[in-house]
TIRO-416666 format. One record per residue: residue in three letters; chain; x, y, z of N, C-alpha, C in turn. Coordinates in Angstrom, 2 decimals, decimal comma. Example, Ala and Ser with C-alpha at 12.3 -4.5 7.8 and 13.67 -1.06 7.14 Angstrom:
2
<nuvex ALA; A; <13,19; -5,69; 7,80>; <12,30; -4,50; 7,80>; <13,20; -3,30; 7,80>>,
<nuvex SER; A; <12,85; -2,25; 7,08>; <13,67; -1,06; 7,14>; <12,90; 0,03; 7,87>>,
This chain:
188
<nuvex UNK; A; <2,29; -16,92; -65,03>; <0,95; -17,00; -65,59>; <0,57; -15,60; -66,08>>,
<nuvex UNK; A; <0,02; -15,42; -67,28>; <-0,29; -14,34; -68,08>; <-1,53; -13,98; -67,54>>,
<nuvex UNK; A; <-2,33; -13,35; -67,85>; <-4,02; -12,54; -67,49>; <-4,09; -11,75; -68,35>>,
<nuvex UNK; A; <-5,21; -11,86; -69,29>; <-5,12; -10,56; -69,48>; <-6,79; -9,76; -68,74>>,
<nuvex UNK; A; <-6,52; -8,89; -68,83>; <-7,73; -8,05; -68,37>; <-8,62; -6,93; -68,92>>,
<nuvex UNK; A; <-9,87; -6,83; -68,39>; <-10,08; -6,36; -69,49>; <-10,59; -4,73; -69,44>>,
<nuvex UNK; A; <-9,50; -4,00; -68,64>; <-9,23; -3,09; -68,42>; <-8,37; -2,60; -68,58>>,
<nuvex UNK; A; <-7,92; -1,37; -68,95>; <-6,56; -0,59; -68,73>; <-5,72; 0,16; -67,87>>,
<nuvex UNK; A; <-5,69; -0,97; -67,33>; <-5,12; -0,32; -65,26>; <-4,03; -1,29; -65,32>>,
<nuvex UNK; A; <-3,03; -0,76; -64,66>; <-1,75; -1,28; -64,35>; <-2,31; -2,13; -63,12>>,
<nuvex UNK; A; <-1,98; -3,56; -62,77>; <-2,46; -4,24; -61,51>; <-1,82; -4,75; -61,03>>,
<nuvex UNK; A; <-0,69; -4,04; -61,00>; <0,63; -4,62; -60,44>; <0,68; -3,68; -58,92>>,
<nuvex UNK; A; <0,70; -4,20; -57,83>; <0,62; -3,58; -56,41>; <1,74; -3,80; -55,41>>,
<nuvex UNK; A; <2,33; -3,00; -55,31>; <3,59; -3,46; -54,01>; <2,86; -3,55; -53,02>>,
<nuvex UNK; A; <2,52; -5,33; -52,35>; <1,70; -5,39; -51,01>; <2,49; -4,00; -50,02>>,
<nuvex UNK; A; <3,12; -3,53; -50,01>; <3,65; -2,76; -48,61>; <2,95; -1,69; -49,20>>,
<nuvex UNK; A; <2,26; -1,26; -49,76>; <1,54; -0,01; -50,13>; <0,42; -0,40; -49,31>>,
<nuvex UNK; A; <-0,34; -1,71; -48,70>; <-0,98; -1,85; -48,25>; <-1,37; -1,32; -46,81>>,
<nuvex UNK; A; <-0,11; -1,70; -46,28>; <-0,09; -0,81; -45,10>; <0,81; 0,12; -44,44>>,
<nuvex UNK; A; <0,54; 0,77; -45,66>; <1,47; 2,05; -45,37>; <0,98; 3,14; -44,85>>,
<nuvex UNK; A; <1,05; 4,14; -44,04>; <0,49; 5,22; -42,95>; <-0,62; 5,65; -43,37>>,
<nuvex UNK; A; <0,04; 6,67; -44,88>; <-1,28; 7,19; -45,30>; <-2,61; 6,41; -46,08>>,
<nuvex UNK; A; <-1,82; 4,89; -46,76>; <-2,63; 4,14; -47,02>; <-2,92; 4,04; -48,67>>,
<nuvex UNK; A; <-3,54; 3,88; -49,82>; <-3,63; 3,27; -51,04>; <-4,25; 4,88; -51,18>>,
<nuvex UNK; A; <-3,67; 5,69; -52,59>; <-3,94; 6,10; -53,22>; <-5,17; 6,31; -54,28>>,
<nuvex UNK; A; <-5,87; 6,86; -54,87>; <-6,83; 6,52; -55,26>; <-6,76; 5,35; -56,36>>,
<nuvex UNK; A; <-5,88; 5,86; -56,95>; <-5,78; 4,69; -58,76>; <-5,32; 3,85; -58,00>>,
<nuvex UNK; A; <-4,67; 3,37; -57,12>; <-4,26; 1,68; -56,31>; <-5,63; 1,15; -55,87>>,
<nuvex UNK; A; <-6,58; 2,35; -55,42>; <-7,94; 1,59; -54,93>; <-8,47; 1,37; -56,21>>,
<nuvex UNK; A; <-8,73; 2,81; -56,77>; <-9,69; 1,68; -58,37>; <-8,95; 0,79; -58,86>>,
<nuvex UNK; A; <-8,06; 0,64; -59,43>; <-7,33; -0,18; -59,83>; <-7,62; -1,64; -58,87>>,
<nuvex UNK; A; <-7,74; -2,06; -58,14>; <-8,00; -2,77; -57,18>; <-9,47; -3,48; -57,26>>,
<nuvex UNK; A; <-10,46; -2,26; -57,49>; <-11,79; -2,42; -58,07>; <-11,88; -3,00; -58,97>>,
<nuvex UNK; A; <-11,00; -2,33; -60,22>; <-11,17; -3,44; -61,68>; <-11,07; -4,37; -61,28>>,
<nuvex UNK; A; <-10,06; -4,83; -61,22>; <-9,42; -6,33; -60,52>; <-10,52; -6,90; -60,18>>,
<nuvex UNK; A; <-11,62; -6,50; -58,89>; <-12,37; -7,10; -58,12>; <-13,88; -7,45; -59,45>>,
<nuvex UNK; A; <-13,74; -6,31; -59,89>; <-14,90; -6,20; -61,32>; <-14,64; -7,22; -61,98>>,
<nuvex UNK; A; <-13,90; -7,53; -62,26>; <-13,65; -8,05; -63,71>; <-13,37; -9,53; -63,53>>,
<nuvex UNK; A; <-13,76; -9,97; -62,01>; <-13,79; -11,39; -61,66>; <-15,07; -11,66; -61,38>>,
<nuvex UNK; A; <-16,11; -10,56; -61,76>; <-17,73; -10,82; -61,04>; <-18,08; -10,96; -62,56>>,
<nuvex UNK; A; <-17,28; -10,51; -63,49>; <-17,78; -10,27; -64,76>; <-18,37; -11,11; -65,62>>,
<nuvex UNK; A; <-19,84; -11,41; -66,07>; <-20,01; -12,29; -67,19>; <-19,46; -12,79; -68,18>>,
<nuvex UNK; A; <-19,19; -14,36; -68,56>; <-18,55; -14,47; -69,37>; <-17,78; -15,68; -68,71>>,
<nuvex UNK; A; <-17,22; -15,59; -67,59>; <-16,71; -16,71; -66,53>; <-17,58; -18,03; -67,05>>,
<nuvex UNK; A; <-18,71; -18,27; -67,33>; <-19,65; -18,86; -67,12>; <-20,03; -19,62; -65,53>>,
<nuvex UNK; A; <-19,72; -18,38; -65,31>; <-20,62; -18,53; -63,84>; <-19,34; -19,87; -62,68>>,
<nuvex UNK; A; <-18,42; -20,06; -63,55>; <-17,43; -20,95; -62,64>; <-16,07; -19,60; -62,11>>,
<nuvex UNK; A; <-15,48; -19,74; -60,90>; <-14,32; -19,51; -60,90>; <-12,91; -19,68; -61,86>>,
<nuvex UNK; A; <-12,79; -18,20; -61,97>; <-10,95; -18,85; -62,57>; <-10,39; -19,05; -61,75>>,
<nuvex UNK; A; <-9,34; -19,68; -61,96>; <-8,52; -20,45; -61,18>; <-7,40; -19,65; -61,46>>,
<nuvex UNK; A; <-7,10; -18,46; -61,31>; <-5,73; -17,66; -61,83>; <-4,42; -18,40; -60,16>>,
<nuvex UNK; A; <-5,12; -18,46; -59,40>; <-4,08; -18,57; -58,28>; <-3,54; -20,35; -57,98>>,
<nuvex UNK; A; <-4,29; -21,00; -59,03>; <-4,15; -22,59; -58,83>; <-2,59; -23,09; -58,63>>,
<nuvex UNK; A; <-1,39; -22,68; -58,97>; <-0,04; -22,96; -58,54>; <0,15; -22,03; -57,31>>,
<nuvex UNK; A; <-0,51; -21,38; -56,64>; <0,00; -20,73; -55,59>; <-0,35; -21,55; -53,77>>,
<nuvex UNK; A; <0,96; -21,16; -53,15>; <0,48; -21,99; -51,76>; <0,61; -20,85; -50,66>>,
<nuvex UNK; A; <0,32; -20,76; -50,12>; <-0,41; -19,34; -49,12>; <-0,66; -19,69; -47,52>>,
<nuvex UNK; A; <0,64; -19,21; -46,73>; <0,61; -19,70; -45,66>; <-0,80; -18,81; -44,56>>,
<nuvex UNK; A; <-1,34; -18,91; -43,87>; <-2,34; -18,36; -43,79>; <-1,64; -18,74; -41,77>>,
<nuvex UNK; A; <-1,15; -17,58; -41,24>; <-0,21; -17,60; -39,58>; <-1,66; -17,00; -38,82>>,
<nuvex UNK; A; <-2,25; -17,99; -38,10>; <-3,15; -17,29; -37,22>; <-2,87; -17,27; -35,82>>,
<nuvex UNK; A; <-2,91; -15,99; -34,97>; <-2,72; -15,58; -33,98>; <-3,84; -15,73; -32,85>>,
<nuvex UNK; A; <-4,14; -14,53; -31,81>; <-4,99; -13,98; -31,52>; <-5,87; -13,45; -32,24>>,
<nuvex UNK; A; <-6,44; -13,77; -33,12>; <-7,46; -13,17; -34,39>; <-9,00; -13,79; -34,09>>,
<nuvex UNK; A; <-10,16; -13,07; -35,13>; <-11,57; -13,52; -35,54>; <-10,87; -14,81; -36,38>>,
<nuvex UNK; A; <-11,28; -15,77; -36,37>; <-11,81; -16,80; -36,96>; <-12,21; -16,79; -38,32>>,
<nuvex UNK; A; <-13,28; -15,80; -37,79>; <-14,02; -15,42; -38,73>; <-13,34; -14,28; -40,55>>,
<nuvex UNK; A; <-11,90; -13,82; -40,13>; <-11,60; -13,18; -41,13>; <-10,41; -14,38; -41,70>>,
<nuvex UNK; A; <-10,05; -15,77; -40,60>; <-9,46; -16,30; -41,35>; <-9,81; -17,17; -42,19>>,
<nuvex UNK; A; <-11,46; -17,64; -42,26>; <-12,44; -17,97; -42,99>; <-12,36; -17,06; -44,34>>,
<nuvex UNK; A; <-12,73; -15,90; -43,74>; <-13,06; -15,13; -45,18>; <-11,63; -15,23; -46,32>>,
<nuvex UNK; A; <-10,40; -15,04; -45,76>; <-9,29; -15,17; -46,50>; <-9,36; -16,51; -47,05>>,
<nuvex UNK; A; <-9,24; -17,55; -46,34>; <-8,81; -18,73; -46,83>; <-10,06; -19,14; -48,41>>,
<nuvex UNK; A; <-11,35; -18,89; -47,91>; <-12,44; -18,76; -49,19>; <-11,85; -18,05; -50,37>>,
<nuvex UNK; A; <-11,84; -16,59; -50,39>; <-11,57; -16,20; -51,36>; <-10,21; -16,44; -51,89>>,
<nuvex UNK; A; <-9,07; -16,93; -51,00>; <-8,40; -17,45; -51,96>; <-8,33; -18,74; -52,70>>,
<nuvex UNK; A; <-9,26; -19,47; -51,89>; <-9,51; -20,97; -52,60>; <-10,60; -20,85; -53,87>>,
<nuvex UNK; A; <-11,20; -20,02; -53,79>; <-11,73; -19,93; -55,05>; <-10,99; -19,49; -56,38>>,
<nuvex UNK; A; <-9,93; -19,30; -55,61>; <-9,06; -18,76; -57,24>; <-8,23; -19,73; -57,42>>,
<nuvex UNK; A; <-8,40; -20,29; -56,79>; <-7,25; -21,99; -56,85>; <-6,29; -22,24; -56,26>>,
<nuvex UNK; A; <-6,22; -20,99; -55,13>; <-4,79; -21,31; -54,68>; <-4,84; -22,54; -53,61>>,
<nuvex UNK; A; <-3,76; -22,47; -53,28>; <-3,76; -24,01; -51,40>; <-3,14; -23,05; -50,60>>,
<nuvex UNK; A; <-4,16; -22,83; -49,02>; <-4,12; -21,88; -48,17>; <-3,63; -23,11; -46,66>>,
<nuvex UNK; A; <-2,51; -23,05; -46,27>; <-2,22; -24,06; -45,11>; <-2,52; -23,22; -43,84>>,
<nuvex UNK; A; <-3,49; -23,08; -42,96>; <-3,29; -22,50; -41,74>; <-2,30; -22,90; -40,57>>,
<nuvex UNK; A; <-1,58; -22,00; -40,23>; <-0,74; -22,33; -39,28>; <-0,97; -21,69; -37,71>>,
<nuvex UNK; A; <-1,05; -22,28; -36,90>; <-1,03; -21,33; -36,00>; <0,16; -21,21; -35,06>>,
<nuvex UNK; A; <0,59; -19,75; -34,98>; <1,43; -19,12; -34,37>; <2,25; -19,77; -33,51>>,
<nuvex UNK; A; <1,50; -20,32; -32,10>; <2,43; -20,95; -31,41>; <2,90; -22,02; -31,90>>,
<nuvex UNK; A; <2,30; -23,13; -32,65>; <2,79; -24,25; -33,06>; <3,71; -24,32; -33,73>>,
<nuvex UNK; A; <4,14; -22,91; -34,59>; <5,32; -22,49; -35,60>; <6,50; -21,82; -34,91>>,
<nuvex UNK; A; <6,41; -21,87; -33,59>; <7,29; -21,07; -33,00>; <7,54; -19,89; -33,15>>,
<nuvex UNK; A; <6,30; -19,05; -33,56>; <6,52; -17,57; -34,07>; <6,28; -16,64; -33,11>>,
<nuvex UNK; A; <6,36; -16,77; -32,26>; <6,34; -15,46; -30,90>; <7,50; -14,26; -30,87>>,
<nuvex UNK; A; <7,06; -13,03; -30,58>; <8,33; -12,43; -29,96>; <9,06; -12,49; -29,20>>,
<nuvex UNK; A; <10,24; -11,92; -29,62>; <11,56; -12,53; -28,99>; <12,04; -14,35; -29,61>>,
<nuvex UNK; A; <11,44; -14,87; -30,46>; <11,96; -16,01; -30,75>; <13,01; -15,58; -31,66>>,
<nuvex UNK; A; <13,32; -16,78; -32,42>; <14,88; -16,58; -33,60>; <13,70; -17,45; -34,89>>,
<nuvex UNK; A; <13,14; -16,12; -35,23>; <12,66; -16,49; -36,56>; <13,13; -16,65; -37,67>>,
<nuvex UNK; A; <14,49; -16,67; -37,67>; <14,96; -16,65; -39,24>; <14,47; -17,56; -39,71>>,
<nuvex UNK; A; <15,47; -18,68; -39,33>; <15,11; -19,77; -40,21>; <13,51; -20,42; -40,33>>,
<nuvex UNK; A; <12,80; -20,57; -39,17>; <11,49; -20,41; -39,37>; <11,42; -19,42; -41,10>>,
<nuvex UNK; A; <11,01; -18,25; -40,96>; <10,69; -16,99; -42,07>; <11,40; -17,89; -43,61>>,
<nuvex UNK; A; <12,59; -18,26; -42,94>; <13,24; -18,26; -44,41>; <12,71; -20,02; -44,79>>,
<nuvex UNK; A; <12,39; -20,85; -44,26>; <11,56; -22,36; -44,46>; <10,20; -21,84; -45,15>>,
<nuvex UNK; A; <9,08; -21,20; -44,51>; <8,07; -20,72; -45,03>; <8,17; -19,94; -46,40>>,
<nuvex UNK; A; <9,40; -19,36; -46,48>; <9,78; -18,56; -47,63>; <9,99; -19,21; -48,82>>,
<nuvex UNK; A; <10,67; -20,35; -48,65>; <10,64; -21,40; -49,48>; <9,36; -22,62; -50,20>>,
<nuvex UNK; A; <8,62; -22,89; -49,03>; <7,09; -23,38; -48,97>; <5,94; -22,65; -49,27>>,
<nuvex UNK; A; <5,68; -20,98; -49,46>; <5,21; -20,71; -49,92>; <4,97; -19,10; -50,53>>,
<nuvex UNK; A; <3,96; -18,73; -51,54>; <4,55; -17,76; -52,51>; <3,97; -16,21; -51,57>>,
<nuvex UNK; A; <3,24; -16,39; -50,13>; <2,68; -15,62; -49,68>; <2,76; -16,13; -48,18>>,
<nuvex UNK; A; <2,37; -14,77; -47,43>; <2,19; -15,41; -45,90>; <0,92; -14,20; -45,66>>,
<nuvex UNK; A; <-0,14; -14,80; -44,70>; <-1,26; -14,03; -44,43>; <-1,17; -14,01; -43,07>>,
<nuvex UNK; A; <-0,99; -12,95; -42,35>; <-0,91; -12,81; -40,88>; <-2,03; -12,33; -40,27>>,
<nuvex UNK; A; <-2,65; -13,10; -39,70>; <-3,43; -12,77; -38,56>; <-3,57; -12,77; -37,18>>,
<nuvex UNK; A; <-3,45; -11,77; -36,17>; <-3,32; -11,63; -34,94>; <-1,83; -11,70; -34,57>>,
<nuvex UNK; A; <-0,95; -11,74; -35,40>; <0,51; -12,00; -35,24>; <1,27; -10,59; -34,52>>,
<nuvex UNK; A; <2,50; -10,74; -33,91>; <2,57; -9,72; -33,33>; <3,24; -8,87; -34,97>>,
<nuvex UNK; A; <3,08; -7,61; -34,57>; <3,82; -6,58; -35,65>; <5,51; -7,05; -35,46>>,
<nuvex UNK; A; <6,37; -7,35; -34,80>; <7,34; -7,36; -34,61>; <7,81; -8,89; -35,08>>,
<nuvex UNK; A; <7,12; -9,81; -35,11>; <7,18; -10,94; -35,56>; <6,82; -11,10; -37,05>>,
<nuvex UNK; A; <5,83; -10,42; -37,75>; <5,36; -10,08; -39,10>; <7,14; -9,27; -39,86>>,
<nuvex UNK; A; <7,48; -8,37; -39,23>; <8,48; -7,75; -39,69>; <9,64; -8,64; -39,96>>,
<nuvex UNK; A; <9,95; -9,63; -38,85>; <10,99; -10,67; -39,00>; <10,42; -11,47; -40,33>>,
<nuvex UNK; A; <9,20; -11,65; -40,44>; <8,74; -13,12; -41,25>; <9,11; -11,90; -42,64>>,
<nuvex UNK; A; <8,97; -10,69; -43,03>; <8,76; -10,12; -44,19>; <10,46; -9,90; -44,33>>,
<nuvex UNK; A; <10,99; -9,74; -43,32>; <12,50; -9,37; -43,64>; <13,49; -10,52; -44,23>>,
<nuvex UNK; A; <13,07; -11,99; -43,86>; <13,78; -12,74; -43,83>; <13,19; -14,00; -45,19>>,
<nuvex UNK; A; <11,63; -14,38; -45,24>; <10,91; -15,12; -45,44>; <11,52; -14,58; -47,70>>,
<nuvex UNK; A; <11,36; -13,53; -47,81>; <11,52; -12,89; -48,85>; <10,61; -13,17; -49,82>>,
<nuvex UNK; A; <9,41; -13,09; -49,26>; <7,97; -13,35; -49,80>; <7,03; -12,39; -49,76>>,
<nuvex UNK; A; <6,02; -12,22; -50,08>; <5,02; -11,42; -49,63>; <4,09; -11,80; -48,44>>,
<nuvex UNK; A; <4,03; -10,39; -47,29>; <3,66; -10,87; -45,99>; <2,44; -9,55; -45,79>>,
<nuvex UNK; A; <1,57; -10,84; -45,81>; <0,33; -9,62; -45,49>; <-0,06; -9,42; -44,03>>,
<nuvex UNK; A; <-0,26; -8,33; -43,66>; <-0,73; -8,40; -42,34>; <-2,56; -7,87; -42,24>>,
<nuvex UNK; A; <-3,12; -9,04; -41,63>; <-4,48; -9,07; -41,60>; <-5,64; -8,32; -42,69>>,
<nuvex UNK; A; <-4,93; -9,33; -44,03>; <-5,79; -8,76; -45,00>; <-7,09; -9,29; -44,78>>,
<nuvex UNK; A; <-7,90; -10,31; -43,83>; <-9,02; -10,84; -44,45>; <-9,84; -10,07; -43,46>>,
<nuvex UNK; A; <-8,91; -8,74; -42,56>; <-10,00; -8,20; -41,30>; <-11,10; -6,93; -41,90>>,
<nuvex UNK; A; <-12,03; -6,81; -41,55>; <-12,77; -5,85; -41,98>; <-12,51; -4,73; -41,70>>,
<nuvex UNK; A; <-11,35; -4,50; -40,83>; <-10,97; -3,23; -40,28>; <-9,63; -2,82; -41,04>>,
<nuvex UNK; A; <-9,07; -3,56; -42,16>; <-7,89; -3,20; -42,71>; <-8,21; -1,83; -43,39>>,
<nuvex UNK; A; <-7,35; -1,04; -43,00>; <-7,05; 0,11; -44,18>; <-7,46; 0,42; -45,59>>,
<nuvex UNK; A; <-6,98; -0,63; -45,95>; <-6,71; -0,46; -47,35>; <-8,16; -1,16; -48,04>>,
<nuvex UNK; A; <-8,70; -2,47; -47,19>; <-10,43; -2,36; -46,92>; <-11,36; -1,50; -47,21>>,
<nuvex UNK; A; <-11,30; -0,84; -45,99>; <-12,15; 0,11; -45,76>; <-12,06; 1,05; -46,88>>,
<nuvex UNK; A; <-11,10; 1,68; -47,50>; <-10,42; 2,74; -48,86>; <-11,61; 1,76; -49,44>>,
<nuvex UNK; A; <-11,53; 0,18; -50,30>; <-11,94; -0,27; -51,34>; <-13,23; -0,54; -51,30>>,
<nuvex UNK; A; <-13,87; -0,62; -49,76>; <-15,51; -0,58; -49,56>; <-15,66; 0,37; -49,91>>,
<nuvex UNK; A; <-15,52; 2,18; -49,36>; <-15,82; 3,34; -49,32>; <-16,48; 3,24; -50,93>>,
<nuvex UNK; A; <-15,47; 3,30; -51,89>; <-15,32; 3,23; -53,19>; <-16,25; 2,37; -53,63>>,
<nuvex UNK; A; <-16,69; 1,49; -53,25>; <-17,19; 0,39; -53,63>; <-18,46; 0,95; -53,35>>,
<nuvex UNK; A; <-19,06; 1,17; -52,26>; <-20,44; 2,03; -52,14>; <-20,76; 3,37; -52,82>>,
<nuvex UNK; A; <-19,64; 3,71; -52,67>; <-19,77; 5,29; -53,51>; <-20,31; 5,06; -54,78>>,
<nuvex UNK; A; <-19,43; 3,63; -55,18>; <-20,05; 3,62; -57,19>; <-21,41; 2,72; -56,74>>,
<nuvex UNK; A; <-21,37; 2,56; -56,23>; <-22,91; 1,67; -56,24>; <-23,92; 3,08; -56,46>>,
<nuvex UNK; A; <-24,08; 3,86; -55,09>; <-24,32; 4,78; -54,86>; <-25,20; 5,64; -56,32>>,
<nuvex UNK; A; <-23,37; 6,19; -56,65>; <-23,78; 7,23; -57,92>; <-24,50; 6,14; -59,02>>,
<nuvex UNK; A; <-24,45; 4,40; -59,08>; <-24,74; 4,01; -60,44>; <-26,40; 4,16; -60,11>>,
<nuvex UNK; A; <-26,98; 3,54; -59,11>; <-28,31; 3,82; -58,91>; <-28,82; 5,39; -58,76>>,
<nuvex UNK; A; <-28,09; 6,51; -58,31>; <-28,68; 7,59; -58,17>; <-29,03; 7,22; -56,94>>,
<nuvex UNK; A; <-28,91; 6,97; -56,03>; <-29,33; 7,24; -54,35>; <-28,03; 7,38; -52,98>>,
<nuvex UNK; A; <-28,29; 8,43; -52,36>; <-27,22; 7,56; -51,46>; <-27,49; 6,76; -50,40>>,
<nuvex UNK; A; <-28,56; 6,47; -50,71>; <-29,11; 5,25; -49,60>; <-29,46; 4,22; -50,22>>,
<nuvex UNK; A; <-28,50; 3,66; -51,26>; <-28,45; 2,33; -52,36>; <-28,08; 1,20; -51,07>>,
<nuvex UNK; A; <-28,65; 0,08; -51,58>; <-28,73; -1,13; -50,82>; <-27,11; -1,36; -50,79>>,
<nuvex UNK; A; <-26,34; -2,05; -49,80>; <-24,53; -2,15; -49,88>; <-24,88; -3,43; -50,07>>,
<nuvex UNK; A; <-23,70; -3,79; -51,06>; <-23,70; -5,72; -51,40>; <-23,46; -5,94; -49,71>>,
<nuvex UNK; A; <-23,10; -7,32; -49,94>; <-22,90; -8,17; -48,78>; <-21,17; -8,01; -48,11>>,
<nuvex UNK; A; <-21,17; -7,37; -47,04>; <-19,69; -7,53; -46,59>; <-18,63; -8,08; -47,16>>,
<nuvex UNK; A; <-19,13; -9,88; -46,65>; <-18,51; -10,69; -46,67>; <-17,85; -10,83; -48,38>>,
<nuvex UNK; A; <-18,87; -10,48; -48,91>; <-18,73; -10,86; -50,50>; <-17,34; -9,74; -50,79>>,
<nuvex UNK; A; <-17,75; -8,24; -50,70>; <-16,89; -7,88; -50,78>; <-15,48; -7,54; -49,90>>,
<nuvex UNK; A; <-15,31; -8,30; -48,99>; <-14,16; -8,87; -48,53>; <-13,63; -9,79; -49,58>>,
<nuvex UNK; A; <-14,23; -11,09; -49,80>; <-13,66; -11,74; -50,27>; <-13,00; -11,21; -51,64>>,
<nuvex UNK; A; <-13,69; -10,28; -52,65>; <-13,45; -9,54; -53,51>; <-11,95; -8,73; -53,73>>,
<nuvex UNK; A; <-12,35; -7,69; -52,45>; <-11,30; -7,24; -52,23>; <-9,89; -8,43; -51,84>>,
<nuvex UNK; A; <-9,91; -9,22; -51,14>; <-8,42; -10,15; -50,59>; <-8,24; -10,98; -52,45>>,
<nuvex UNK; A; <-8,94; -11,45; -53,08>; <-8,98; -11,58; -54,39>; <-8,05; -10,65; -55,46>>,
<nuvex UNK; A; <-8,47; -9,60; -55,21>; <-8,19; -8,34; -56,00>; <-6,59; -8,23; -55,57>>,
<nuvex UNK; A; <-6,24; -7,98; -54,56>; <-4,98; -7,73; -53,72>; <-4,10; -9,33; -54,16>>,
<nuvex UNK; A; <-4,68; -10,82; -54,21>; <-3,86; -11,81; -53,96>; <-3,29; -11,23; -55,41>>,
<nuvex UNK; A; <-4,45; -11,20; -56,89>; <-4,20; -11,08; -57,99>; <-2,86; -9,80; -58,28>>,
<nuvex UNK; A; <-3,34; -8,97; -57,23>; <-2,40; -7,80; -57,78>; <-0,86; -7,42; -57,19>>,
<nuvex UNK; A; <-0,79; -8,90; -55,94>; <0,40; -8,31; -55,97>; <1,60; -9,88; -55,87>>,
<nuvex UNK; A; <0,74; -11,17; -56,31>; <1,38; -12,34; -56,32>; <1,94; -12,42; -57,82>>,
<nuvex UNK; A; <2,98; -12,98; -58,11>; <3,59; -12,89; -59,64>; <4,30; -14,15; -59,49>>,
């Protein structure tokens, strides 16, 4: 599926930049922003695109909020994708299990995996084997690469009004924004 956009930012993202030590660079965060911009943008007529409508998106919940596997599964259903929640034990995904073939079935079923509360050592098997893209707890408010695209996100609010005590949109909204921005920029 083509896009075009209507910016001049490369929006192509290796999810593992996501959580990588030092974390997203600045042009990966704006860049990320456009992305998130340019889906709020007039002109939509006020409906969702549906850029993610052929995509299926395993959504592995653990020990997690609820509440961020809500926020993921929304913003990606608004772009059209189909988000299946699975949970962990029922998939046999614990440590120390024999995830291959598990990883490599899911790998086949779908074009993404969203991990929440999963162990790190079990995420690594599902990303090593699955040969998909494996996010680990993009829909939490505490992600990394989050927090980078809020910061940014207030900052321009910030400087566009002239205050730094400008009203902040709504969390949730820009969560969903941001997991949006990220499905767009690094699913192909």
């Amino acid at each position: 599926m083509r896009v075009s956009w209507p910016f001049n930012v490369s929006i192509y993202l290796d999810y593992k930049a996501l959580n990588a030590p030092e974390g997203l660079n600045e042009d990966q965060v704006g860049a990320l922003r456009c992305v998130a911009d340019s889906l709020s943008m007039p002109g939509a007529g006020g409906s969702p695109q549906m850029l993610l409508r052929s995509k299926n998106i395993a959504l592995v919940c653990g020990q997690s909020d609820p509440q961020d596997a809500s926020t993921f599964e929304r913003a990606a259903t608004a772009l059209g994708a189909r988000v299946a929640r699975i949970r962990s034990s029922d998939a046999g995904l614990a440590p120390g299990a024999d995830l291959i073939a598990t990883a490599k079935m899911l790998g086949r079923l779908y074009e993404a995996i969203e991990c929440q509360g999963v162990a790190l050592e079990v995420m690594a098997q599902l990303e090593q084997h699955a040969g998909i893209v494996v996010f680990n707890a993009l829909g939490s408010p505490r992600h990394q690469a989050f927090v980078q695209f809020d910061r940014m996100r207030h900052e321009a609010l910030a400087h566009a009004t002239g205050s730094d005590h400008a009203a902040h949109p709504d969390d949730e909204t820009g969560r969903q924004a941001f997991i949006q921005a990220v499905l767009l920029s690094t699913l192909r």
